[in-house]
C-alpha positions in Angstrom: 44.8 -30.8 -88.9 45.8 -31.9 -92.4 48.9 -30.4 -94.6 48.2 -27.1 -95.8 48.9 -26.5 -99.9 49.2 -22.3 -99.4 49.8 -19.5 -102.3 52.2 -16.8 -100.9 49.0 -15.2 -100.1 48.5 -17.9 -97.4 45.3 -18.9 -99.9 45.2 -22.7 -99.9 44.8 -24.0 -103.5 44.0 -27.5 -103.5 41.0 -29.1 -101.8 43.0 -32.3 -101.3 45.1 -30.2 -98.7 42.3 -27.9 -97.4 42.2 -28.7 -93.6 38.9 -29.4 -92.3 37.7 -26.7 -89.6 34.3 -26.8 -87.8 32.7 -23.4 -86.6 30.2 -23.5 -83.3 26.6 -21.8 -83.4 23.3 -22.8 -81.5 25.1 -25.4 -80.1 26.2 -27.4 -83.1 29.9 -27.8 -84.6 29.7 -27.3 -88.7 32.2 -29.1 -90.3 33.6 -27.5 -93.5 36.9 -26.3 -95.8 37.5 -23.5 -97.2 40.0 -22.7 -100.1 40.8 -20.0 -102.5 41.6 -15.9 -102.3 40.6 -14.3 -99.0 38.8 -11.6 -101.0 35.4 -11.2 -103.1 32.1 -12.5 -102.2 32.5 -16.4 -101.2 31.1 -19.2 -103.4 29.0 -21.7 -100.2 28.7 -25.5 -102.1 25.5 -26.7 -100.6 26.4 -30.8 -101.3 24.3 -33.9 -102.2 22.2 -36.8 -100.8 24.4 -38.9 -98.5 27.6 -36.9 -99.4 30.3 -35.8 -97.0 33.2 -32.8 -97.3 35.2 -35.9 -99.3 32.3 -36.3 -102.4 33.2 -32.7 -104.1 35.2 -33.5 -106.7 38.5 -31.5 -106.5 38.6 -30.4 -110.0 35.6 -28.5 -109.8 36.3 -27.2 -106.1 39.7 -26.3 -107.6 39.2 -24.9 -110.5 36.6 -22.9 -109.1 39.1 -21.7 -106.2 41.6 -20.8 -108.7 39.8 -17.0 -108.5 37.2 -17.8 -106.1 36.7 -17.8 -102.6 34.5 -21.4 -102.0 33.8 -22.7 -99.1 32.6 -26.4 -98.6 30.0 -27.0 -95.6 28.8 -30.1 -94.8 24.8 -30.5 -93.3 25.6 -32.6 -90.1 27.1 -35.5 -91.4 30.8 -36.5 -91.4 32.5 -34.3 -89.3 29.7 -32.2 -88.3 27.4 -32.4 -85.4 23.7 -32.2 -84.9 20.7 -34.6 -85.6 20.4 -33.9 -89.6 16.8 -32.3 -90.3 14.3 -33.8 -91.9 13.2 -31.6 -94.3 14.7 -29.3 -96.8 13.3 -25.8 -95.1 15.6 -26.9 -92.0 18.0 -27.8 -93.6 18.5 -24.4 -95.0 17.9 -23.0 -91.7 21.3 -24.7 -90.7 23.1 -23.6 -93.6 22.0 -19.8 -93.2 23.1 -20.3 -89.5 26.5 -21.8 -90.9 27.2 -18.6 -93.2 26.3 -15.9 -90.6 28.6 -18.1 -87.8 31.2 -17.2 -90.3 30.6 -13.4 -90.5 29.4 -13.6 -93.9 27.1 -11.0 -95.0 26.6 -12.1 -99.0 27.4 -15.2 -100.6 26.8 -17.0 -103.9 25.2 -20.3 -103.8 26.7 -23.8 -105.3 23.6 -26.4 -105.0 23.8 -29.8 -106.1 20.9 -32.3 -106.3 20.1 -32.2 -102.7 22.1 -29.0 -102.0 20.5 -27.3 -104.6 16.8 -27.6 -103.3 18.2 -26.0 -100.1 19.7 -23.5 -101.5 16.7 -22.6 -103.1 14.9 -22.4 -99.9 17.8 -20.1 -98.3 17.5 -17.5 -101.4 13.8 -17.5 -101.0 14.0 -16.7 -97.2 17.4 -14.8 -97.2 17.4 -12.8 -100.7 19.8 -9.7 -99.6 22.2 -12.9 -98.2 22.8 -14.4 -102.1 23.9 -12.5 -104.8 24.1 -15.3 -107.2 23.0 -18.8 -107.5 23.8 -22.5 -109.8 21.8 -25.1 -109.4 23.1 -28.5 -110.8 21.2 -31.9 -110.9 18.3 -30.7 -108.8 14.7 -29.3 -108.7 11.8 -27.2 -107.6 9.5 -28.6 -105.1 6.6 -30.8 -106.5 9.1 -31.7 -109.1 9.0 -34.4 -111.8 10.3 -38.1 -110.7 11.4 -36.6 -107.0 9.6 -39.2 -105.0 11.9 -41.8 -106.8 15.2 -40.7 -105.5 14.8 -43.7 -102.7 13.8 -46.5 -104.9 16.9 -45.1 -107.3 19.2 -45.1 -104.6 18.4 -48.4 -103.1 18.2 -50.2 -105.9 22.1 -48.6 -107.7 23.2 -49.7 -104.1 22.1 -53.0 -104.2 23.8 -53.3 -108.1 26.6 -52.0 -107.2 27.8 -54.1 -104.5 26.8 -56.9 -106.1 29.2 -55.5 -109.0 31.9 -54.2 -106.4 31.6 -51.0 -107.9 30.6 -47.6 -106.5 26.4 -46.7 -106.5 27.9 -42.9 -107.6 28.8 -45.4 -110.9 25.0 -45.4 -111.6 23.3 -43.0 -109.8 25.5 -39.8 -111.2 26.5 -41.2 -115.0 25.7 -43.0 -117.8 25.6 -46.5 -119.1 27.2 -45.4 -122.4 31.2 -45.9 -122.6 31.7 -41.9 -121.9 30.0 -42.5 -119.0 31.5 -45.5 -117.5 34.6 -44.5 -117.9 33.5 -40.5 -116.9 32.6 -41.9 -113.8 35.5 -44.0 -113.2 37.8 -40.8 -113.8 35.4 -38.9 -111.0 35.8 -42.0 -108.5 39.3 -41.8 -108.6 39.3 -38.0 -108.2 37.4 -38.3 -104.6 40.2 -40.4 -103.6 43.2 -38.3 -104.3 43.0 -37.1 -100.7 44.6 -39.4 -98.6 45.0 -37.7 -94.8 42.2 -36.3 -92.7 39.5 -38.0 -94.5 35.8 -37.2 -93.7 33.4 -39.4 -92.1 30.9 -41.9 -93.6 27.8 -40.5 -93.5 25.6 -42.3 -90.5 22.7 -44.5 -91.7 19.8 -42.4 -89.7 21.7 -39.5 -91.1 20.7 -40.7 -94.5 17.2 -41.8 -94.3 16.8 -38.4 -92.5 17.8 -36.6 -95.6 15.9 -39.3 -98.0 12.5 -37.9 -95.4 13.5 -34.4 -96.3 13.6 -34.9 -100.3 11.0 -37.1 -101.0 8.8 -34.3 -98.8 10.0 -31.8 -101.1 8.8 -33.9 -103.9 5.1 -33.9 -102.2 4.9 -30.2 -101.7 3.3 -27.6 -104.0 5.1 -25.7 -106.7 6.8 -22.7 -104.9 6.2 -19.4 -106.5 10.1 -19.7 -107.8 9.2 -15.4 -109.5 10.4 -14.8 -105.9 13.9 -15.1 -106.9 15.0 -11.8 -108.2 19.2 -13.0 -108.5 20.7 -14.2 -111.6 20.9 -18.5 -111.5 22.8 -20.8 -113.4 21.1 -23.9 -114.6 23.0 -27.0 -115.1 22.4 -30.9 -115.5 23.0 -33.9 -117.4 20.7 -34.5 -120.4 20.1 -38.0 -119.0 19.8 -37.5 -115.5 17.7 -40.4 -113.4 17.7 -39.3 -110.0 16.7 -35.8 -110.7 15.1 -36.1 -113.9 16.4 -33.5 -116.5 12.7 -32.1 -116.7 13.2 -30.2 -113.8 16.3 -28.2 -115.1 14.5 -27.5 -117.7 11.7 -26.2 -115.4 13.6 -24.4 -113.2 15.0 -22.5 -116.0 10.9 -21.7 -117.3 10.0 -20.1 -113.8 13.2 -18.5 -112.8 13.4 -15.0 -113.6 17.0 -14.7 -114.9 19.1 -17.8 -116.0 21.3 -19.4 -117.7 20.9 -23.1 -118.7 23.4 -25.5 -120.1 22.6 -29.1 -120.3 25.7 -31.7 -121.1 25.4 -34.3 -123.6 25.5 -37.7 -123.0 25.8 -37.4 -118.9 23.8 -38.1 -115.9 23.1 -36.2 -112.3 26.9 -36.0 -112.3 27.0 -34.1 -115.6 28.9 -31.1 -114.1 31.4 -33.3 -113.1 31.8 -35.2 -116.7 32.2 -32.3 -117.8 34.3 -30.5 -115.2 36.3 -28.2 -117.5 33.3 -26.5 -119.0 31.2 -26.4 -116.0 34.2 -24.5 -114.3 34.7 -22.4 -116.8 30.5 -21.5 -117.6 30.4 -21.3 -113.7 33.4 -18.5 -113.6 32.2 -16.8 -116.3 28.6 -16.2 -114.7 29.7 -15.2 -111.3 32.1 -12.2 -112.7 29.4 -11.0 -115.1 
C-alpha cells in the first residue's frame, strides 16, 4: 500500500498519495482510490477509453477533493479484475455494482468520454442513485462522428510513436501552441506519482472497450428527457474523438444543464483548462 498524504481529519488530500484499494462483489475485485472529506454525497469519476486509476489528472482529482468526497474506479483494467464488457450498458452494470459494494446510497457522477456514456446509462437505470451528473468529452448514443474513435485512436498511436511522443498528445489537445504545450503540462502531471503505479491497460481489454463504443455509436438516440438531475456539460471546442457536436446535443435534450465549452482545446479541454473546470464543477455540485 502506497504512502498516505492525510488531513488531521485522516482525509487524504492528494491523488498522487491516495493508496489504491480494490472492493469484492459478484466475484470481481474493483480497483479504485478514494480521496477527500469523509462526508457529503461522493463525487464516482467514471474514466476514459484505455485509461487506468494513473490517467486522472491530479489537479482536477485534487482540486475537486479539496471539499469533495471523489472516488476514482477503474472498469476492469489495471488493478481490477474481470473480463471488461463489451458494451456500455454492462459496463454500467459494473459500476452500479461498484458503488452499492461500497455502501453508497447516492452519488454524483464524473463521466469522461468513455465514462461519460456510462454514466449516462447508470442515471437512466438508477435515477434515485445520482443526484448530479458532468459529462466531459462524451456523447449520447447514435452520436455524431462516434464510430471513428477506432480509426482516431489507431492512427494518433501510430503518429505518436513514430514521434516518441504520447497518443493522449493528439487524441485529447490541440495542434495550436496552447495545445501542445497544454498537453505536455497534462503528460507530466500523470507522472507525478511515482510508487504504486497502476497497470497498463491489457490489449483485449482495449479492443473490448473500442466494441462497446463504437456499438454505442450504432444504437438509436435514447430518450435522454429521462434524466430528471441537473448535468454539467463540458468539452473542448475542437474536440476530434468525441466531436463537439454532441456536447452541444446533449445540452439540447437534457432537461437541466449547464454547458461550457473551452476555447482553443480538444477532448482533454477540462483538463487545459483545469482551474476553471474545477472551479465550474464545484460551483454546480453545491448549488
Amino acid at each position: 500500500m502506497s504512502h498516505r498524504q492525510e488531513a488531521p481529519n485522516n482525509a487524504i488530500t492528494s491523488y498522487k498519495n491516495a493508496p489504491t484499494r480494490t472492493v469484492s462483489a459478484g466475484g470481481v475485485e474493483f480497483a479504485y482510490r478514494e480521496l477527500g472529506p469523509k462526508t457529503g454525497v461522493p463525487l464516482v469519476l467514471v474514466t476514459h477509453l484505455a485509461a487506468v486509476l494513473d490517467n486522472w489528472d491530479p489537479r482536477v482529482v485534487d482540486g475537486l477533493a479539496a471539499t469533495r468526497r471523489v472516488i476514482a474506479r477503474q472498469p476492469g483494467v489495471g488493478a481490477s479484475t474481470g473480463a471488461v464488457p463489451k458494451s456500455i450498458q454492462a459496463m454500467a452494470k459494473d459500476a452500479v455494482t461498484f458503488i452499492r459494494a461500497l455502501g453508497l446510497t447516492q452519488v454524483d457522477l464524473l463521466g469522461f468520454s468513455m465514462g461519460g456514456m456510462i454514466a449516462q446509462v447508470i442515471v437512466a437505470d438508477e435515477p434515485r442513485l445520482v443526484r448530479k451528473l458532468i459529462l466531459a468529452g462524451t456523447g449520447p448514443a447514435g452520436g455524431e462522428g462516434i464510430t471513428n474513435v477506432t480509426k482516431l485512436s489507431n492512427f494518433d498511436t501510430i503518429r505518436a510513436l513514430l514521434m516518441l511522443q504520447d497518443p493522449k498528445q493528439f487524441l485529447f489537445f490541440t495542434r495550436t501552441a496552447n495545445g501542445r504545450r497544454a498537453g505536455k503540462q497534462f503528460l507530466a502531471r500523470l507522472k507525478e506519482r511515482t510508487n504504486h503505479r497502476d497497470k497498463a491497460i491489457s490489449l483485449k481489454a482495449y479492443r473490448a472497450q473500442l466494441t462497446a463504443i463504437h456499438r454505442w455509436r450504432l444504437e438509436q438516440p435514447h430518450d435522454l428527457s429521462v434524466i430528471r438531475q441537473p448535468v454539467l456539460v463540458a468539452n473542448g471546442e475542437s474536440d476530434r474523438m468525441v466531436p463537439t457536436t454532441n456536447s452541444l446535443a446533449l445540452a439540447r435534450r437534457l432537461q437541466d444543464t449547464d454547458l461550457v465549452i473551452y476555447p482553443d482545446a480538444g477532448h482533454g479541454g477540462i483538463f487545459q483548462f483545469h482551474g476553471q473546470f474545477v472551479a465550474k464543477a464545484l460551483e454546480f455540485l453545491q448549488r
